[in-house]
NUVEX-365972 format. One record per residue (C-alpha): residue in three letters; x, y, z. Coordinates in steps of 0.1 Angstrom, whole numbers, always signed. Each point is the difference from the previous one (the first is absolute). Example, Ala and Ser with C-alpha at 12.3 -4.5 7.8 and 13.67 -1.06 7.14 Angstrom:
BEGIN
  rest     px     py     pz
   ALA   +123    -45    +78
   SER    +14    +34     -7
This chain:
BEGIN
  rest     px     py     pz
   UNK   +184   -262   +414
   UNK     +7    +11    +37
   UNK    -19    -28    +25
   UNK    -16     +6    +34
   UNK     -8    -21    +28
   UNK    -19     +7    +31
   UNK     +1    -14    +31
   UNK    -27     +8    +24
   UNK    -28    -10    +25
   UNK    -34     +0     -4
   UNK    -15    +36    +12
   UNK    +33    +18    -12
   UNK    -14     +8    -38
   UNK    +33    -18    -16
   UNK    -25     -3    -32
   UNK    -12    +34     +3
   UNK    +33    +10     +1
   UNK    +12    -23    -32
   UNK    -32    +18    -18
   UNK    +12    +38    +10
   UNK    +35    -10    -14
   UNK    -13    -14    -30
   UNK    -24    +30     -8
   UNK    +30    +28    +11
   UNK    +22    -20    -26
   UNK    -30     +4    -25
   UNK     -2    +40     +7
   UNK    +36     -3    -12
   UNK    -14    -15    -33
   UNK    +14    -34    +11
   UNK    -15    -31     -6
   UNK    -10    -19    +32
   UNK    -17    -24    +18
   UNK    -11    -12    +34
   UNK    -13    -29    +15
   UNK     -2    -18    +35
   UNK     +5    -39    +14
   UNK    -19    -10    +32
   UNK     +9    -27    +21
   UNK    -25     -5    +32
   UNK    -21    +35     -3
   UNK     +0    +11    +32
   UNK    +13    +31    +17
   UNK    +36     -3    +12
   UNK     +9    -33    -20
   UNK    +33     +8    -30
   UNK    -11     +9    -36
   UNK    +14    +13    -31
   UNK     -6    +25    -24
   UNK    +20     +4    -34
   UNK     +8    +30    -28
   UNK    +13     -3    -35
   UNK    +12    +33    -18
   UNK    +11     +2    -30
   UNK     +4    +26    -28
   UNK    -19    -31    -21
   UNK    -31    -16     -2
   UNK     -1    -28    +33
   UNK    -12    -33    -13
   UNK    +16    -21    +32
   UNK    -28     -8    +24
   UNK    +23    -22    +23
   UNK     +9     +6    +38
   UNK    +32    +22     +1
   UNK    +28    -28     +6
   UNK    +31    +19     -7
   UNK     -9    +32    +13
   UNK    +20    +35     -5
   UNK    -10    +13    +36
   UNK    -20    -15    +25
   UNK    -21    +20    +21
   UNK     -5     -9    +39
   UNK    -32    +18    +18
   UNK     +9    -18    +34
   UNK    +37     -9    +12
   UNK    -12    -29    +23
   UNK     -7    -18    -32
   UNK    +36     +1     -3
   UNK     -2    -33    +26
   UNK    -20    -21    -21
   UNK     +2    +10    -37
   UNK    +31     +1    -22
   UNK    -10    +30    -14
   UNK    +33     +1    -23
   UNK     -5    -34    -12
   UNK     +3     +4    -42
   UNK     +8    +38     +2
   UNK    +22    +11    -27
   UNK    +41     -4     +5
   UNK     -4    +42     +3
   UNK    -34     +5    +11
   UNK     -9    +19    +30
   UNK    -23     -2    +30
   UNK    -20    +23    +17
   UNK    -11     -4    +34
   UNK    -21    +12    +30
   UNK    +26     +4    +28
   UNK    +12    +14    +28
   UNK    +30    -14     -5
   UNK    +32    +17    -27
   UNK     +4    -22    -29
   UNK    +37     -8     +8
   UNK    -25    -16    +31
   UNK    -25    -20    -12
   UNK     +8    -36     -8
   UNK    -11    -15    -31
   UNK    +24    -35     +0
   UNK    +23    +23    -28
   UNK    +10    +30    -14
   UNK    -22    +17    -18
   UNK     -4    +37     -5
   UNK    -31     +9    +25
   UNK    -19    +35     +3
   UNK    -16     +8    +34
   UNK    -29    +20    +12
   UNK    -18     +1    +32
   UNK    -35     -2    -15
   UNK    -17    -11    +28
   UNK     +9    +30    +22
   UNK    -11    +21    -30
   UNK    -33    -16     -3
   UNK    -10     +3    +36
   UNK    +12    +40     -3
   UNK    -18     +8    -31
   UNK    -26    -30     -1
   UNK     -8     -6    +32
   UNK     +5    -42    -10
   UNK    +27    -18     -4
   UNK    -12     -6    -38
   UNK    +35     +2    -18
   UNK     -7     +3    -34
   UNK     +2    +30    -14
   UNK    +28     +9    +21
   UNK    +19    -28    -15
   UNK     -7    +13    -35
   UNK    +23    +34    +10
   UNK    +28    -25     +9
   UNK     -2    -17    -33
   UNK     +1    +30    -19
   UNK    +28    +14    +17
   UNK    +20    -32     +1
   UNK     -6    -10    -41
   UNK     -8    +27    -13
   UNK    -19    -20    -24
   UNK    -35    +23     +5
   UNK     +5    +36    +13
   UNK    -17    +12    +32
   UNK    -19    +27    -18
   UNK    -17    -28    -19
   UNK     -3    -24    +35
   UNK    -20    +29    +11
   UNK    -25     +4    -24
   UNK     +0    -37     -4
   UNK    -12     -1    +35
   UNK    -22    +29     -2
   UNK    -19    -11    -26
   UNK     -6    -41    +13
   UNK     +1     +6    +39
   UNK    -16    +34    -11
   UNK    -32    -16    -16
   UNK     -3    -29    +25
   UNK     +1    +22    +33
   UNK     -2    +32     -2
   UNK    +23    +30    -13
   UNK    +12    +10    +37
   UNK    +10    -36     +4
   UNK    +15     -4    -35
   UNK    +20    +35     +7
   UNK    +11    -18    +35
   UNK    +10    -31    -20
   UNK    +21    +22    -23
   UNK    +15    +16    +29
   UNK    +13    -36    +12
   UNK    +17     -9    -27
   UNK    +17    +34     -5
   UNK    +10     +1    +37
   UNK    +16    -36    -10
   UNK    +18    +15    -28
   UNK    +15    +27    +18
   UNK    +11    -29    +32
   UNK    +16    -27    -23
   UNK    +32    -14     +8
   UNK    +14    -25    -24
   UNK    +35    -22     +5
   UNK     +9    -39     -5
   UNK    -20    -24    +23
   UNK    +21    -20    +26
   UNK     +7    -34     -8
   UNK    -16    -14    +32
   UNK    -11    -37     +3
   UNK    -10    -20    -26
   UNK    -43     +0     -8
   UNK    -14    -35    +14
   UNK    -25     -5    -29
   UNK    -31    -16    +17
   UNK    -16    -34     -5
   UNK    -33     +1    -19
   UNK    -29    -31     +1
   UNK     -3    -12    -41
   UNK    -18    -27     +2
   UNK    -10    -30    -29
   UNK    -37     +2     -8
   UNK     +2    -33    +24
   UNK    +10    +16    +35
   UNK    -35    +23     -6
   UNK    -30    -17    +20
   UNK    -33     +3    -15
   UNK    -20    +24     +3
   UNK    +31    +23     +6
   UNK     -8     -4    +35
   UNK    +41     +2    +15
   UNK     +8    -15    +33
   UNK    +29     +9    +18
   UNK    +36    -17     +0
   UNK    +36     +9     -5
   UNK    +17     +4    -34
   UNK    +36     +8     -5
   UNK    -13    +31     -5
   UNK    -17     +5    +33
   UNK    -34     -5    +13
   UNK    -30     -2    -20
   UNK    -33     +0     +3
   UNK    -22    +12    +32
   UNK    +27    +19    +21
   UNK    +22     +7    -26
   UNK     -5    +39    +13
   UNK    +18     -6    +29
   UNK    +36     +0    -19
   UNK     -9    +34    -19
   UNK    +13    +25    +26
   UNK    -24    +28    -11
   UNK    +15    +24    +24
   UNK    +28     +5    -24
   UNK    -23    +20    -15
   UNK     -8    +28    +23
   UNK    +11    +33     -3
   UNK    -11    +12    +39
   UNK     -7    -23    +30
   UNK    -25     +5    +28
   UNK    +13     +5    +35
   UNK    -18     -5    +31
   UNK     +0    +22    +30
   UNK     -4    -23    +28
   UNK     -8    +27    +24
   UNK    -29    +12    -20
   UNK    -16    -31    -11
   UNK    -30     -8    +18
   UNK     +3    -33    -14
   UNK    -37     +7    -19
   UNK    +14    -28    -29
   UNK    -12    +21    -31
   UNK    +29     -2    -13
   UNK     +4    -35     +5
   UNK    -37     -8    -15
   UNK     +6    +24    -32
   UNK    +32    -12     -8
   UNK     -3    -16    -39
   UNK    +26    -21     +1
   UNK     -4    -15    +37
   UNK    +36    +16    +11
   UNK     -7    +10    +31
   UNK     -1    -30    +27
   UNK    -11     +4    +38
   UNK    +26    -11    +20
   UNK     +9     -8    +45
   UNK    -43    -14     -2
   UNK    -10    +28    -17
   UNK    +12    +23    +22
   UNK    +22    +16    -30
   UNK     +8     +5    -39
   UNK    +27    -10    -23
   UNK     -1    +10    -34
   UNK    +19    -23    -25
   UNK    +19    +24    -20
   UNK     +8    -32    -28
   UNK    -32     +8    -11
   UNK    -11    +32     +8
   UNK     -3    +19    -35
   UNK     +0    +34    +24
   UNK    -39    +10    -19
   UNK     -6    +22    +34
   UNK    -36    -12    +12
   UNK    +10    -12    +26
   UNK    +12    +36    +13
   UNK    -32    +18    -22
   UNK    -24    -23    +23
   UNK    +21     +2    +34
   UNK    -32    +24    +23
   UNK    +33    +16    +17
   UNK    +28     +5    -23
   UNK    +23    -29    +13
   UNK    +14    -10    -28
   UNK    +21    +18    -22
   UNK    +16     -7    -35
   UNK    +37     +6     -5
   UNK    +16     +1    -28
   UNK    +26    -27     -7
């Protein structure tokens, strides 16, 4: 049985793209199955997705603990998730980077496949929704489904849900991916600091589940706990501000969702915090005179 795992954010379709895999393995009269696991469901914050194929019936229902590849939608999760953690002694993983495998660090040496997805999904897509893009690197890099089949796969679910032009886009992505692949052995790099979590007993829980906030060895808790989750490592463009063409009007600042953009010198100026900036663009879609511009990071 050949195990996937899929490491994504929310908004990237990392369980969309665990259900195309699964159904391209079934056009190739494998047996197959796909489900996801969600942590906080919100846009931006890590999940995972999983595929089992097998030439056999699949009665395991399990998370994928020991997986054959693992499969990484967004490369700045690379900073906070051990995404090899439990992968097989010859497993593989394929990633969304800019970098060559020989340069991404992944705390040891493992053999790595590498696609810029993102910059296919802006050029085909028009979003920086990796998914199907990803898909072409997996195929090329295991060979375990053929692209043929990642197509139709993707035709027919992405096909049904929006559209045929946008399902023949989609199968474009993942093609394009197939064709830019590079795969190599992973750089050693430093070792993955494996974050704290909060367990608590059934006694540390107030009633009424109402939590207040205080530090744990794993942090803060509580109200304010946001402040440690650097959601601008999330962003795939940041806004930039043309001082000379701001008329200072403060749209920007009053439609900002997350609160990231902070007057500044009385007032009399704007600083956007770029920790938390998740790069969405209203800012620059409500700014009267075109002052703000996203750039691509």
């Amino acid at each position: 049985m050949y195990e996937v795992r899929f490491h994504g954010r929310g908004g990237q379709g990392a369980v969309m793209a665990a259900q195309a895999l699964a159904e391209a393995a079934v056009i190739e009269d494998k047996y197959a199955i796909a489900f996801p696991f969600f942590g906080a469901e919100r846009r931006g914050a890590p999940v995972l997705a999983f595929t089992r194929i097998h030439d056999q019936k699949i009665y395991s229902r399990t998370q994928v603990y020991t997986p054959d590849c693992v499969v990484v939608l967004d490369d700045t999760l690379l900073d906070t998730v051990d995404i090899t953690h439990g992968i097989k002694e010859n497993g593989i993983a394929v990633i969304n980077s800019t970098k060559k495998p020989e340069e991404i660090e992944l705390g040891r040496k493992i053999r790595t496949a590498a696609v810029e997805a993102t910059s296919i999904a802006l050029e085909l897509l028009k979003a920086p929704i990796t998914n199907t893009a990803i898909l072409g690197a997996f195929s090329r890099a295991t060979g375990i489904v053929g692209i043929d089949s990642v197509e139709k796969a993707i035709m027919s679910r992405f096909g049904e849900k929006l559209g045929e032009v946008a399902g023949r886009k989609n199968a474009g992505a993942a093609r394009m991916a197939y064709d830019r692949t590079e795969t190599g052995m992973s750089s050693g790099g430093k070792e993955h600091a494996i974050r704290k979590q909060w367990l608590p007993e059934y006694r540390e829980l107030p009633v009424g589940g109402v939590l207040g906030a205080r530090t744990t060895d794993a942090g803060l808790i509580g109200p304010g706990s946001f402040i440690e989750n650097k959601t601008g490592e999330w962003a795939t463009f940041r806004p930039v501000r043309d001082r000379n063409r701001c008329t200072m009007c403060l749209a920007c600042w009053f439609d900002c969702p997350e609160g990231c953009i902070i007057r500044i010198d009385n007032g009399k100026d704007l600083r956007t915090d770029y920790g938390y900036c998740k790069g969405c663009g209203i800012c620059a879609n409500e700014c009267p005179v075109d002052a703000i511009t996203m750039m691509r990071l």
